[in-house]
N, C-alpha and C positions, 0 to 999 in steps of 0.2 A: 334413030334410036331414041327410044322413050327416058327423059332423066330419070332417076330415080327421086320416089318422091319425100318429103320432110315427113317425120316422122310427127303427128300431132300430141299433144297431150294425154289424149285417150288412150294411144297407141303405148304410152311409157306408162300408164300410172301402174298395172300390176309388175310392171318390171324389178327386178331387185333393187335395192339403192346405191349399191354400187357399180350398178348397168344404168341407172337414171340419169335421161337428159334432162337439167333443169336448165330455164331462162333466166341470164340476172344482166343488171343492167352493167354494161363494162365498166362506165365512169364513175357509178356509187362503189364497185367490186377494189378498183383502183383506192379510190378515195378512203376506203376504209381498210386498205391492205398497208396504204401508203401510211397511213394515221398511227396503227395497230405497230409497226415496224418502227415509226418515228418517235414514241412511246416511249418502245422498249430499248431502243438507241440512247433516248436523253434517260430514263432513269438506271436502266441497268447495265449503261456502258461508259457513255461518254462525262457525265457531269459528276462531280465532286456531291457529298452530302454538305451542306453548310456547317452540321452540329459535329462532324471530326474530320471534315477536310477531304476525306478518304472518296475514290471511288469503289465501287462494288468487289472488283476485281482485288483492289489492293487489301479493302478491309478482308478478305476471304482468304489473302495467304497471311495477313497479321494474323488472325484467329486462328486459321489450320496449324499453322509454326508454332504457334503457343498449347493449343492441343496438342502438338506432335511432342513438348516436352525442349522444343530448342532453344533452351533460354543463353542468357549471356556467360552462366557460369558451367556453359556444358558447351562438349566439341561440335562441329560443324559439322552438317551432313551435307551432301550431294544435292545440286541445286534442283537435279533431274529428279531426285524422291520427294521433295518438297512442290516441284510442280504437279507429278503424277498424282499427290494427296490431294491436291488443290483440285484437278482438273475431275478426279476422281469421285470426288464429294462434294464438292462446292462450284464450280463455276464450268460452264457446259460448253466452254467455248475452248477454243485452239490451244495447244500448249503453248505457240509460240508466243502467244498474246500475253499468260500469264507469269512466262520468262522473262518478257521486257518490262511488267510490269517490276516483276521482283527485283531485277537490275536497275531499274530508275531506284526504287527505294533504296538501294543502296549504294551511291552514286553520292560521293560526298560534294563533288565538281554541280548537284541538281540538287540536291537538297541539302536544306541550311542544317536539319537535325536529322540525318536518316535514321532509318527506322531498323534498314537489317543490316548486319553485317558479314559481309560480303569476304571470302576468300578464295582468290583466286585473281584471272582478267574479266572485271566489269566492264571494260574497256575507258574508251574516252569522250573527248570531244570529238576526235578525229576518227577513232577506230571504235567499231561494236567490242560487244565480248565475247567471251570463247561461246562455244559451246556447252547446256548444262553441266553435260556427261564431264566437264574439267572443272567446273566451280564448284562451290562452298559456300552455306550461305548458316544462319543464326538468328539469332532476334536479337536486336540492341538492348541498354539497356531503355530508350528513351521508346520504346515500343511496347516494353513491359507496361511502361505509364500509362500509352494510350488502348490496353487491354487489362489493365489494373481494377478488378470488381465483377468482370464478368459471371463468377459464380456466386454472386451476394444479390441478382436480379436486379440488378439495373437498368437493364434495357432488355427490350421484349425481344425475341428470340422465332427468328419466321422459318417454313422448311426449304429445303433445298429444294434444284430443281428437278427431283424426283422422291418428294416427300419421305425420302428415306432419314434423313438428319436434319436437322438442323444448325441454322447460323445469325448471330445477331443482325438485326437490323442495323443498328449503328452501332462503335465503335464508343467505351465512357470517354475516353479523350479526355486525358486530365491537364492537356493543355490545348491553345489555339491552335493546332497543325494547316489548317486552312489558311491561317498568316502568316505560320510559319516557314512554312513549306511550299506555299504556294500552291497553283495547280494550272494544268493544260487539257484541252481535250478540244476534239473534234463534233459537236452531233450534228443534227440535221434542224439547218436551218437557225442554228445560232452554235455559240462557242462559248468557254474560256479558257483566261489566260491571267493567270493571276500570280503575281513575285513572292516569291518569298521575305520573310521578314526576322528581327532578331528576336529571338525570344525573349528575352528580358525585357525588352521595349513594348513586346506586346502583352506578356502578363503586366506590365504594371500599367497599362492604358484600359486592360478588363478590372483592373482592381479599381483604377479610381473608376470607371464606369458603375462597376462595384456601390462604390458608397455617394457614386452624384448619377443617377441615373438620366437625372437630365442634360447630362452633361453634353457640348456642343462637339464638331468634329474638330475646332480649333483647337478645344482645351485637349482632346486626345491626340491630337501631333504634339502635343508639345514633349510625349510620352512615346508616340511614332512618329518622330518626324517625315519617314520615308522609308524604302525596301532595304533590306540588306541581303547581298546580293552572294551566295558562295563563292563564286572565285572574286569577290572584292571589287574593283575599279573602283570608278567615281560616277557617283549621277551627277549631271550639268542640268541646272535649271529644275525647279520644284512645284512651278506651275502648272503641271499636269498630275503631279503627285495628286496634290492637294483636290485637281478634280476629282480624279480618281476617287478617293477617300467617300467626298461628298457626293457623287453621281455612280458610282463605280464603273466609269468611261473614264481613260486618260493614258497619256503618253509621256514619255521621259525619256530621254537622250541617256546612255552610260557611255563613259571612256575608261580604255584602260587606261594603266598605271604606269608613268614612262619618267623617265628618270635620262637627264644628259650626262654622261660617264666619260669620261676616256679613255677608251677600248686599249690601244695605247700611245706612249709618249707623245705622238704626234697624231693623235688621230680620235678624233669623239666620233661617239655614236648614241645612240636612243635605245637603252635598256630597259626590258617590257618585261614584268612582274607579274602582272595583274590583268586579265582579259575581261572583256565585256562578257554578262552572264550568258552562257551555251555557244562561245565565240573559243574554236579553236585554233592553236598556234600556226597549222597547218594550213588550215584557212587565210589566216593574216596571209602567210608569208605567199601562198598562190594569188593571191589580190596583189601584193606588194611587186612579188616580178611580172604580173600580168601589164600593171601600170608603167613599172619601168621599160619594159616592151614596146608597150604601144607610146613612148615618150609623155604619158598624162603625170607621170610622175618624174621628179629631177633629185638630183644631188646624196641618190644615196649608191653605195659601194658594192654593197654587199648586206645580207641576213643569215643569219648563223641563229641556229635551236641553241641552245642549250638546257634544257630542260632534263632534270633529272628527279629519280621521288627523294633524293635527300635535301637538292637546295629548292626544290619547288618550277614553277617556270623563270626562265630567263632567256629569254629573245632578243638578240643584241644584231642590231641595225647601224649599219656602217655610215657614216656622212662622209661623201666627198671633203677633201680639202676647198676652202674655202664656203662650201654653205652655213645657213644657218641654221642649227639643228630645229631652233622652234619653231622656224618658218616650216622646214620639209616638216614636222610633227605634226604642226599646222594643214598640210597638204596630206599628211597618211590620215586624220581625222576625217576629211572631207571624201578622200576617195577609196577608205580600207575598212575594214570591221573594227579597226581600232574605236571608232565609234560607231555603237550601234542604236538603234532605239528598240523602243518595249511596248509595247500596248497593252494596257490594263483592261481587262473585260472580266469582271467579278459575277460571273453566272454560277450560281449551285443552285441544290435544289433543297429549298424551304417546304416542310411538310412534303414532298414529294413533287415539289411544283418549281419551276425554275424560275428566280428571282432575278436580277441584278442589283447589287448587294456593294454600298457605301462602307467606310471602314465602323462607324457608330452599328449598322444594321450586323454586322458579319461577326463585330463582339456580342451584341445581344441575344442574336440565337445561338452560340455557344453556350453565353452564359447561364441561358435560360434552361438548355441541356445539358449542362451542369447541375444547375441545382436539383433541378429532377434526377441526374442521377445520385446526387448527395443523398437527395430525401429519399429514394428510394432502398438507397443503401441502407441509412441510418434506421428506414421502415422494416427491413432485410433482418438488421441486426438485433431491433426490437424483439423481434417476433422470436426470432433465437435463442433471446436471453430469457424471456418468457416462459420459453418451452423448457427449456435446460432448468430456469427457479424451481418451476413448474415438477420436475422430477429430483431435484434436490429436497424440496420441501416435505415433499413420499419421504425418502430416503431417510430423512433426520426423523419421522414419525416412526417409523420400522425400527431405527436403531434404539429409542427409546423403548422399546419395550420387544425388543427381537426376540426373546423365549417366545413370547405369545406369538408373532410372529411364525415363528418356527414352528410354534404344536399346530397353528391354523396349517399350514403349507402341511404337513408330517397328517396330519389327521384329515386331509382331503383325497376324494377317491382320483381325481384328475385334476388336469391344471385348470381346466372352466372351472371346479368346483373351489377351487383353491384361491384363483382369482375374483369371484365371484364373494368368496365371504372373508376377504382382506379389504375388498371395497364394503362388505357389510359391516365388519368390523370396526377397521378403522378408519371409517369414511374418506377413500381413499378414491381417484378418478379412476378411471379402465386403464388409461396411460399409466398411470404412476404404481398400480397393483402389475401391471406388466413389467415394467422395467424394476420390482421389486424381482420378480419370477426369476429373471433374467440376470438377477445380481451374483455374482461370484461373495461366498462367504467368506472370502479372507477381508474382504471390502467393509466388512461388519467390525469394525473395531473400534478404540478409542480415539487413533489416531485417526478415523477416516472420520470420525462424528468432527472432531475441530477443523480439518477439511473441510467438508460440506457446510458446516459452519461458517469460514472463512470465504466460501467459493457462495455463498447462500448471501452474505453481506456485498460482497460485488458484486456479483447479478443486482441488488436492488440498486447501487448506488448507480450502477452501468445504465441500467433502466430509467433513471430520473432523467440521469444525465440526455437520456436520447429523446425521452419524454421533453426534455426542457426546452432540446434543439430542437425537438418538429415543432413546436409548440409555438416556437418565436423565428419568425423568418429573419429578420434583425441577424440573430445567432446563425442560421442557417448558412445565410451570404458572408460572414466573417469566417465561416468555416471553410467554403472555398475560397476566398482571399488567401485565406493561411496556406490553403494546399497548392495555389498557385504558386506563389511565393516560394515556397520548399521545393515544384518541380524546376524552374527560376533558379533559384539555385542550385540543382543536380546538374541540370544540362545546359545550361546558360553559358554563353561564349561572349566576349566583346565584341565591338560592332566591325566590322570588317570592309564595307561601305563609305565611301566618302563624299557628304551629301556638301552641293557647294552650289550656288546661284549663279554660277559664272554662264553664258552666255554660248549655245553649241556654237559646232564649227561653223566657218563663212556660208558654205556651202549649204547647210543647214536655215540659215538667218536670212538665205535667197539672194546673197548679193555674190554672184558668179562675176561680176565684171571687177569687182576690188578682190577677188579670190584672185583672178587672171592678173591682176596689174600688182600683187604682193610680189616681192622681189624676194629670191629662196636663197642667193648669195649675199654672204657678208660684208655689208657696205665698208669701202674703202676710206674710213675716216682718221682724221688724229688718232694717236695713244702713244701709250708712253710703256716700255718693256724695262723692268725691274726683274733685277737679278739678286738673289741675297748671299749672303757670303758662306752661308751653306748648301749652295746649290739648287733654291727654289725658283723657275721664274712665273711671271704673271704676266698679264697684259691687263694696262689701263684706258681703257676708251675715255677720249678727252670727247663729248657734244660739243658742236657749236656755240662757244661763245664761253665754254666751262673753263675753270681758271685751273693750272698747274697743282695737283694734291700734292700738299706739303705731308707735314710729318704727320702720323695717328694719334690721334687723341688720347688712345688707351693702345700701350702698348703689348702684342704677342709675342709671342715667337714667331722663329726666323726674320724679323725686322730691317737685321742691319743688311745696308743695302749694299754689295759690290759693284755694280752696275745701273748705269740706267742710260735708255737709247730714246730720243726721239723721232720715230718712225710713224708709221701708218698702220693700217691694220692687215693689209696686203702689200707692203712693202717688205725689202730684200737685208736681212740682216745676216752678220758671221759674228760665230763664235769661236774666239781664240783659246786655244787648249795649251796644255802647259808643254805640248809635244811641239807645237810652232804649228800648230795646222789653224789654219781658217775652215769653219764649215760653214756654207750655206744654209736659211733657212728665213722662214716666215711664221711672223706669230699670229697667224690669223689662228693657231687651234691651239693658242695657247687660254689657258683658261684667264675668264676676264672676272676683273674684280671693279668694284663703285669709288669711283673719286673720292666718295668723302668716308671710306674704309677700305682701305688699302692694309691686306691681309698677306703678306709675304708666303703666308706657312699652307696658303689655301693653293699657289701653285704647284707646277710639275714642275720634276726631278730632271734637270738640264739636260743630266747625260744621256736619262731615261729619251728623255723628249730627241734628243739628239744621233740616238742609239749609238753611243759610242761603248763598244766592246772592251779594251781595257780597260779594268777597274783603276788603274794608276792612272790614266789619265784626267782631266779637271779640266773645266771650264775657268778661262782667268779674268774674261772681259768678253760683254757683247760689244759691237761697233756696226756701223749703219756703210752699207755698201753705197750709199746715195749721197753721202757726204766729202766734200772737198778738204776734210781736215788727215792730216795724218794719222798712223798709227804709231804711239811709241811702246816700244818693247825692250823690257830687259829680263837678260838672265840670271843664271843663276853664278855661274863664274864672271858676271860683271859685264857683261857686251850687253851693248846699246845701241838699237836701231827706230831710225822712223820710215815707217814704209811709206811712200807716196801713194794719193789715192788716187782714185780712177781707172786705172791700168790692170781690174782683177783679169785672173784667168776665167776662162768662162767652163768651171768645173765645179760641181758640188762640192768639192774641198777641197787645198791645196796648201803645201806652204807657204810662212810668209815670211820665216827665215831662215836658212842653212843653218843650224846647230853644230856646234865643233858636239867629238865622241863626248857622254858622261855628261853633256850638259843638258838645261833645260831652260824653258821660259817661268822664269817668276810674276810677272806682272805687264799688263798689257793696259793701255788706255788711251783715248783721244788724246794727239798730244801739237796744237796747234804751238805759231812762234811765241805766244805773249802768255805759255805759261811754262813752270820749271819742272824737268825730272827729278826725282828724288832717289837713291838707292840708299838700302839699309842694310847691314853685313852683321852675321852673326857674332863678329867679336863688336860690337855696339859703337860702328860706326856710321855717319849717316853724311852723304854728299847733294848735293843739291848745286845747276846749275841749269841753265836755261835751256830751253827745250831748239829754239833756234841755231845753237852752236852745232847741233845733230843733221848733217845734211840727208834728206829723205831719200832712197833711195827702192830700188827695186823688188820685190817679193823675192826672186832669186838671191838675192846677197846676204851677206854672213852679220853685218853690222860693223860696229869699232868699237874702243876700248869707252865701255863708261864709267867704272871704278875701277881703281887699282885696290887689288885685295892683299890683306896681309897672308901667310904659309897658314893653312887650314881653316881658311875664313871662307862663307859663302854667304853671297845674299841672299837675306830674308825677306826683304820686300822689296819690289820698284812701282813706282807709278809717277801719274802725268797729274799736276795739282796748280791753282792760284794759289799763290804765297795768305792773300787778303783773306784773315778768320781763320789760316788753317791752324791746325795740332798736330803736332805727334805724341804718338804712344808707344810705348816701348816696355816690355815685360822681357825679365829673365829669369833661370828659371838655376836649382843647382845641379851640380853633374851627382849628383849622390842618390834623387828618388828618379824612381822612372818616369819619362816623358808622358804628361797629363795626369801624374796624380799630383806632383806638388803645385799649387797653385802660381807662384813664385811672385815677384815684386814688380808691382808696374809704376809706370811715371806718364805723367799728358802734361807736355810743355808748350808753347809755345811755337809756330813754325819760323817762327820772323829771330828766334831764340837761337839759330841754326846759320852761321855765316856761310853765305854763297861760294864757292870754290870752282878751279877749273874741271873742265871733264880729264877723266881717266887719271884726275889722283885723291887719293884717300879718305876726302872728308875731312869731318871732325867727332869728338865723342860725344855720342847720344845719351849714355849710360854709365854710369859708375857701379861695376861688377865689385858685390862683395864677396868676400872668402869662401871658397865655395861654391861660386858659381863660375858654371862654365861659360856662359854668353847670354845671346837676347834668342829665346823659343819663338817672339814674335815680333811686328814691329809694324808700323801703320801709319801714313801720312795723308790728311788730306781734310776737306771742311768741317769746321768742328759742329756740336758736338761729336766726339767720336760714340758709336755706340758697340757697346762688348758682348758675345751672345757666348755660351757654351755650345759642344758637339753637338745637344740636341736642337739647339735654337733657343734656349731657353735665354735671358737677358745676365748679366755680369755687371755687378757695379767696379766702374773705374774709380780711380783718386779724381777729385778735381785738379782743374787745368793750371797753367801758373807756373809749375817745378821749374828748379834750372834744368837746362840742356846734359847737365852734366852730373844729374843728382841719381842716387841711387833708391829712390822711387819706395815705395809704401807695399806692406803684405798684399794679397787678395784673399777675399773670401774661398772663390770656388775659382779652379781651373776656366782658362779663356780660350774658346777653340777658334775663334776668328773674330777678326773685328772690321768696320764697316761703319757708312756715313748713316746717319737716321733718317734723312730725306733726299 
């Protein structure tokens, strides 16, 4: 079988042309399909214009929506008829392309200043948005700005793509949006990726650019120091910034914004505000159980959203007991989105041509497309006012002599004749005999002559004015200084960004072997657990070799101290309640305060911390389960116990003494041999005898007699004290105001002022009750100074020290809700 043969050229040339075989070379055919496509990808898809930030796409629904009438003070239309306008007249490409576009623009979470506003789900970080056919969309007003002049010829105006309409080339931009906003995009064969910025940082870095043209990229940081980023964090480290700026290449680290909280009473965790820019919560938290999974991550519990649109984001990340929040923070930085990085690639297109663009080069062809759109405005408006003198100046000649006027027009056979000899008459232009023709004669009066009068004098003064401005570029550039300034102030937000030099994560800095050997648990060191006498505690970490923090140099609230333990930071303590129960507990999550500012009022709330359920119940004394000293306790009908130590139950909480019905524990504290008990009884007696006549006895037992009380006397305080420096205090109060409004009389005597007695009888008197008063509201033994707070924590001055034992003590200022040693 013969093949069939190739058809020559002789053979096609009378052929039709769309039946002609032509030869081309495949690799030129390629080369200039691929070039032709590459083109039109970087100008009229992918890249920003440098002079308003904008891609083609987006400047095309800013301008349609603003034709369409959708401004800020008019309702929302269907996001589906604003794409159809768009897709319909202006942009030739997919709806769904110019949906996403529309949705970033209004995307407060993407852009620092959006442009539309958006009603409906835009979606998220984590989730897209509905569908058109359910959204709502508008113009901002900050979008009005960046199409503010359009009809005064500012910018040249090219046709669409089927020459049916037309659409500006560029966008007036009456501010930096290409700073402000940043930008992204994909083309062929390069990219950018450019941050968003604060607007006020960036008009006032074009303003001084403005009046020092030469000005350096250092002097304009000092005006931008760096991005500001919509959803906030922190940028770590400024050395890429800064490249960025000068090369328009560069990289920067951001963290979110994490805050050590405690979730509760016993339990902190890492509270997340603030995400790296396009870093959503959803994300984090699939990274964060990814890693706890695979064991790369330690010590956290649990993550919980919380996130709602009234209080903003809130992600709250559980710490195990015993780690260390900053360490694990430390570790989610290294291995989660909570830090991320950015790469700066500042590509747009300059004259049509794609540049890489420095922060100096990226203000200057703005501003240079600024003033071209000023001058042209100003040129716009000239011409207007021109034309408008121009028919006013007709106007005022007519009115001067309008009979003659009227017989010319009256005595003409047609308007060419009528027009024709009102410019012969009274030499008047073709213009201005027309717009005579065309005048309504009510318009012919005395009042319209002082009118065109008044409107004839501002057109000329309008006209210098504009005259004055094209005339002096000087004037020219202070005019848009001014307008910048004024949109700076319309739409201008504080910086949101927290720009800091600190140093990124380990893992970042490339040193994985001191990442591996960071220890994520709370080293088991010295400290010292302060308890206040309002129920605050703290924990004090003592460093190697740090000395005992005494009293605060400046006093707060909550100060005075009821408690203090010398434990560890993983060590085993109980808390005595006024029910007789010991609870277990460790203050490794108690919040830690600095040796040398020792802040009582900065701790947690004991019972809080404790979770104890009765509000009547009270913490009376912490005590260290590691210790060989006893515990002395007394009550409230006067029994006295010392519990021996070592022998707890091995129960999260227990008692530590049998209580008879109706009673309770008043006072609880270390109570070894070589120091004395003290009890103090509402009718203002006070006993004091050595703590070794107390034989220690077993957590199950009841105690023995430690004051004998008089018929309707209780005590009001007990504790375990050295004789050496002490004080008592004693306040009474009368039976006539209600309990805590009258302040009553206090007394700070002397403890050595107090003779020693046996156990289980009555004391001596502390107090001398005057008339009218029922007893002691309070009473208080132990190393002096005593310090006095009220309910709130707030401080109470005492009497000074000295009274007799037996005196009936001095007014107070303000009521005393507890009292307590100062260090």
């Amino acid at each position: 079988m013969t093949p069939p043969r190739k058809p020559s050229g002789s053979d096609t040339a009378n052929l039709p042309a769309g039946e002609r075989i032509e030869e081309v070379d495949v690799s030129a055919e390629m080369q200039g399909s691929f070039l032709e496509y590459a083109y039109s990808v970087i100008y009229s898809r992918a890249l920003p214009d440098a002079r308003d930030g904008l891609k083609p796409v987006q400047r095309r629904i800013l301008f349609q929506m603003s034709e369409m009438g959708l401004r800020p003070d008019r309702g929302h239309v269907k996001s589906a008829r604003v794409v159809g306008d768009v897709m319909g007249r202006l942009h030739p490409h997919s709806d769904t392309a110019i949906y996403d576009a529309l949705v970033r623009l209004a995307q407060d979470f993407t852009m620092r200043v959006p442009l539309v506003d958006g009603h409906g789900n835009f979606g998220s970080l984590d989730d897209g948005p509905a569908a058109p056919r359910y959204t709502e969309a508008r113009l901002d007003a900050s979008a009005l700005a960046m199409c503010e002049g359009l009809d005064e010829d500012v910018v040249d105006f090219v046709p669409n793509y089927d020459n049916q309409f037309t659409q500006p080339a560029v966008l007036p931009a009456a501010y930096p949006n290409l700073l402000v906003n940043g930008a992204s995009g994909i083309a062929v064969g390069m990219a950018t990726n450019m941050a968003p910025h604060n607007l006020i940082e960036v008009v006032g870095a074009a303003r001084h650019l403005l009046e020092h043209p030469e000005a350096s990229v250092a002097e304009l940081m000092e005006f931008v120091p760096g991005p500001d980023l919509p959803s906030g964090g922190t940028i770590v480290g400024l050395d890429g910034i800064r490249d960025a700026y000068e090369t328009g290449r560069g990289t920067f680290k951001t963290r979110a914004k994490v805050a050590v909280e405690q979730i509760t009473p016993r339990k902190s965790g890492l509270v997340v505000t603030e995400l790296p820019y396009l870093v959503g919560p959803e994300r984090v938290i699939e990274k964060i159980k990814d890693g706890v999974q695979s064991k790369k991550i330690n010590g956290i519990s649990d993550v919980t959203d919380l996130t709602d649109r009234k209080n903003g984001l809130r992600l709250v990340i559980g710490i195990k007991t015993g780690f260390s929040p900053d360490a694990v923070l430390e570790q989610l930085y290294r291995l989660t989105p909570l830090e991320d990085g950015f790469g700066i690639n500042n590509v747009a297109l300059v004259e049509g041509r794609p540049q890489t663009l420095g922060l100096r080069e990226m203000l200057r062809v703005y501003l240079d497309h600024r003033i071209q759109v000023v001058t042209r405005r100003s040129q716009y408006r000239l011409d207007r006012r021109r034309e408008r003198l121009h028919l006013v100046e007709g106007l005022l000649i007519a009115i001067l002599d309008i009979d003659e006027v009227i017989q010319v027009i009256r005595s003409s056979d047609d308007t060419a004749q009528a027009r024709t000899r009102l410019i012969d008459v009274f030499d008047l232009s073709q213009v201005q005999a027309e717009y005579i023709l065309d005048l309504q004669l009510r318009r012919l009066t005395r009042f319209s002559r002082i009118e065109l009068e008044t409107e004839r004098d501002r057109l000329r003064a309008e006209i210098e004015a504009l005259l004055e401005l094209l005339g002096d570029p000087a004037k020219l550039r202070a005019l848009v200084s001014e307008e910048l300034e004024e949109v700076a102030e319309r739409f201008g937000t504080p910086r949101r960004t927290l720009l800091t030099n600190a140093k990124p994560s380990i893992a970042a800095a490339g040193s994985r072997k001191a990442a591996a050997a960071m220890s994520l648990e709370i080293a088991d060191q010295p400290c010292i657990v302060l308890l206040s006498t309002t129920g605050r505690a703290v924990r004090v970490d003592l460093p190697e070799g740090a000395e005992r923090p005494g009293a605060p140099a400046r006093r707060s609230r909550h100060d005075a101290i009821l408690a203090s333990v010398d434990t560890t930071t993983r060590g085993e303590l109980g808390a005595v309640t006024n029910r007789g129960r010991l609870i277990r507990f460790s203050p490794v999550d108690l919040p830690a305060v600095p040796t040398n500012s020792v802040q009582l009022g900065a701790g947690a709330r004991i019972r809080d911390y404790l979770g104890l359920a009765d509000r009547k119940e009270r913490v009376l004394a912490l005590v260290s389960l590691a210790s060989e000293v006893p515990i002395a306790l007394g009550t409230r009908q006067g029994v006295v116990k010392r519990v021996a130590p070592g022998a707890w139950p091995n129960r999260p909480e227990f008692e530590v003494i049998a209580l008879k019905p109706g009673d309770e524990l008043v006072g609880a504290a270390p109570g070894p041999d070589g120091q004395e008990l003290v009890f103090a009884t509402s009718n203002a007696q006070l006993l004091r005898f050595p703590a070794a006549s107390v034989r220690p006895q077993g957590v199950s037992a009841g105690g023995m007699a430690g004051i004998s009380l008089a018929k309707d006397a209780a005590v009001v305080f007990f504790g375990s004290l050295s004789a050496e420096g002490a004080v008592v205090v004693t306040i009474s109060t009368s039976g006539e105001t209600l309990m805590g409004v009258d302040p009553g009389r206090a007394k700070v005597s002397d403890f050595a002022e107090f003779p020693a007695k046996g156990r289980a009888t009555g004391g001596v008197r502390a107090h001398a009750l005057l008339k009218g008063e029922v007893g002691l509201s309070l009473a208080w033994a132990g190393p002096g100074p005593a310090l006095a707070v009220g309910s709130d924590g707030s401080q109470r001055a005492l009497p000074e020290s000295g009274a007799k034992r037996d005196g009936s003590g001095s007014n107070l200022d303000a009521a005393v809700g507890s009292i307590g040693r100062s260090r």
